[in-house]
C-alpha positions in Angstrom: 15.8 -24.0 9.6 15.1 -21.0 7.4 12.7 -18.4 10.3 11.4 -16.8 6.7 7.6 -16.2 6.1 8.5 -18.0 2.6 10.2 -21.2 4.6 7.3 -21.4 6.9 4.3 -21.0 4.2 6.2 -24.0 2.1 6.2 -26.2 5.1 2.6 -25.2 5.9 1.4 -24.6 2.4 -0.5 -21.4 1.1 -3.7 -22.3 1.0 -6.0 -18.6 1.7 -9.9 -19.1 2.6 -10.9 -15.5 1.5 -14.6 -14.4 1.0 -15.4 -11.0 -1.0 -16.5 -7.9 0.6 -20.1 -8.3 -0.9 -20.3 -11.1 1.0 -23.1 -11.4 4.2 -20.9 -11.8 8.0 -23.5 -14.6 8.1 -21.5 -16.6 4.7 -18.2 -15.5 6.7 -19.2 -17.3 9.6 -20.5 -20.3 7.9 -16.9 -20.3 6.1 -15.1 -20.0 8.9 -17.1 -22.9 10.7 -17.2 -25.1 7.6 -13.2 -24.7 7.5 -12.4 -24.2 11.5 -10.5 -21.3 10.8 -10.5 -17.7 12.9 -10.0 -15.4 9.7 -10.5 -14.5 6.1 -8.9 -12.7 3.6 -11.3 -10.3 2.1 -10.2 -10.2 -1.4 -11.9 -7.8 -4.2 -10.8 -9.4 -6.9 -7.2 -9.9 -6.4 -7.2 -6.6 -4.3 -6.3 -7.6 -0.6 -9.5 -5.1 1.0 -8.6 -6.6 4.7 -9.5 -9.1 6.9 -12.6 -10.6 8.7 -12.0 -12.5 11.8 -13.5 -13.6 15.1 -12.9 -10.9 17.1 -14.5 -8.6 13.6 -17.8 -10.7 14.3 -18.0 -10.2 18.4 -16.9 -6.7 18.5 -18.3 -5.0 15.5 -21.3 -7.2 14.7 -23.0 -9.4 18.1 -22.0 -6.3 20.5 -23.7 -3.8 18.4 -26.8 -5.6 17.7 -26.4 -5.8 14.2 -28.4 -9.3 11.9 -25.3 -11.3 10.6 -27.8 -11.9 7.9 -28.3 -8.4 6.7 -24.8 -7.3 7.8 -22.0 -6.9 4.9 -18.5 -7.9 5.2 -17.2 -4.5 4.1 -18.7 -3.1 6.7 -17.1 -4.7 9.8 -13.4 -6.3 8.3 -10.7 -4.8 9.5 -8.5 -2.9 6.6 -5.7 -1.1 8.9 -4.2 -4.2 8.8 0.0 -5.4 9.1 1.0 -7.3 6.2 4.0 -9.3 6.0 6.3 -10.1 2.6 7.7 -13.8 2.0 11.0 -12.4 2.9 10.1 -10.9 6.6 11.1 -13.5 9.3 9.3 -14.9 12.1 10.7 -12.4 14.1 9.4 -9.4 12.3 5.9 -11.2 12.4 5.9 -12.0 16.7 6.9 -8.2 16.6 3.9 -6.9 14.0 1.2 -9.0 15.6 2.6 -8.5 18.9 2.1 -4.4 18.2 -0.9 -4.3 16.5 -2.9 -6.7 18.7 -3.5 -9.0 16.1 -3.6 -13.3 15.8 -3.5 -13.3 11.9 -1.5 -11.5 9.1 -1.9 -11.8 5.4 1.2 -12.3 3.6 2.0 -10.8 0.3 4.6 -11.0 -2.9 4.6 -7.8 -4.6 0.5 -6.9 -5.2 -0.7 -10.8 -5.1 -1.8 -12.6 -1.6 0.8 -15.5 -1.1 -0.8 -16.7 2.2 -2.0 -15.9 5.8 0.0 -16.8 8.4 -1.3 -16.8 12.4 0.0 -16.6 16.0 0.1 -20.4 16.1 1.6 -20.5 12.9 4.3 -19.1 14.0 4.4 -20.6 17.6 4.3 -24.2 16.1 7.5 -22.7 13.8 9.6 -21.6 16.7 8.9 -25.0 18.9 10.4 -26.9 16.0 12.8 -24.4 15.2 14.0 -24.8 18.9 13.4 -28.7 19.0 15.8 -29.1 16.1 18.6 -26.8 17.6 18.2 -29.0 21.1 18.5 -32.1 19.1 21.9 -31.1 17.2 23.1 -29.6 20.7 22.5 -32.5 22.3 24.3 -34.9 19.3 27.0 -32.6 19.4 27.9 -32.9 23.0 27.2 -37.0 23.2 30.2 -36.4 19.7 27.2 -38.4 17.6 27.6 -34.8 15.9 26.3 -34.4 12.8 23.8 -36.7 13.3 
């Protein structure tokens, strides 16, 4: 099994929820409810601008006080953000979200948005990445090898 970004967003697909920057954190939230989903791309345009997540909401929006309804997008999404290409492995992406403290990184092929990939994402990647290798271990030492 391929460990690319690439390999994993074909078995997963590519589908991005993104929301523009004009948008209220109230219509985020609603998204991300509608959808069950803990991010979103904020996209101006085609411009990646950052991300809004959970964590955006609790920390910059409920702790502070702020009205969901009257509170913009741009103003709370995070834009120092990791990004990984469709050619960095699974690897590279433990390491990046591991470093930066973060569950979610968009993935991008030259300037366009190719897909958004998360912690589980990847977990659920390794598991059957590691399930597969037992399973041709285990046929190669009862000699059913390949099998």
């Amino acid at each position: 099994m391929q460990s690319t970004v690439e390999a994993l967003l074909k078995h997963k697909g590519s589908r991005v929820w993104t929301i523009p920057p004009g948008a209220t954190v109230f219509e985020a939230i609603e998204l991300m409810a509608a959808r069950n989903i803990g991010a979103l791309v904020v996209l101006s345009g085609n411009k990646l601008e950052g991300i809004f997540t959970e964590r955006d909401y609790t920390r910059k929006v409920a702790l502070h006080g702020k009205s969901s309804k009257e509170t913009f997008v741009s103003e709370v999404l995070s834009q120092q953000l990791p990004v990984a290409t469709l050619h960095s492995t699974v690897e590279d992406c433990m390491r990046m979200m591991t470093e930066n403290r973060v569950r979610h990184l968009p993935v991008i092929d030259g300037d366009k948005l190719a897909g958004l990939i998360s912690i589980g994402d990847l977990v659920n990647w390794i598991i059957s990445a590691q399930t597969m290798e037992i399973h041709q271990l285990h046929s190669y030492i009862s000699g059913q090898y390949p099998g």
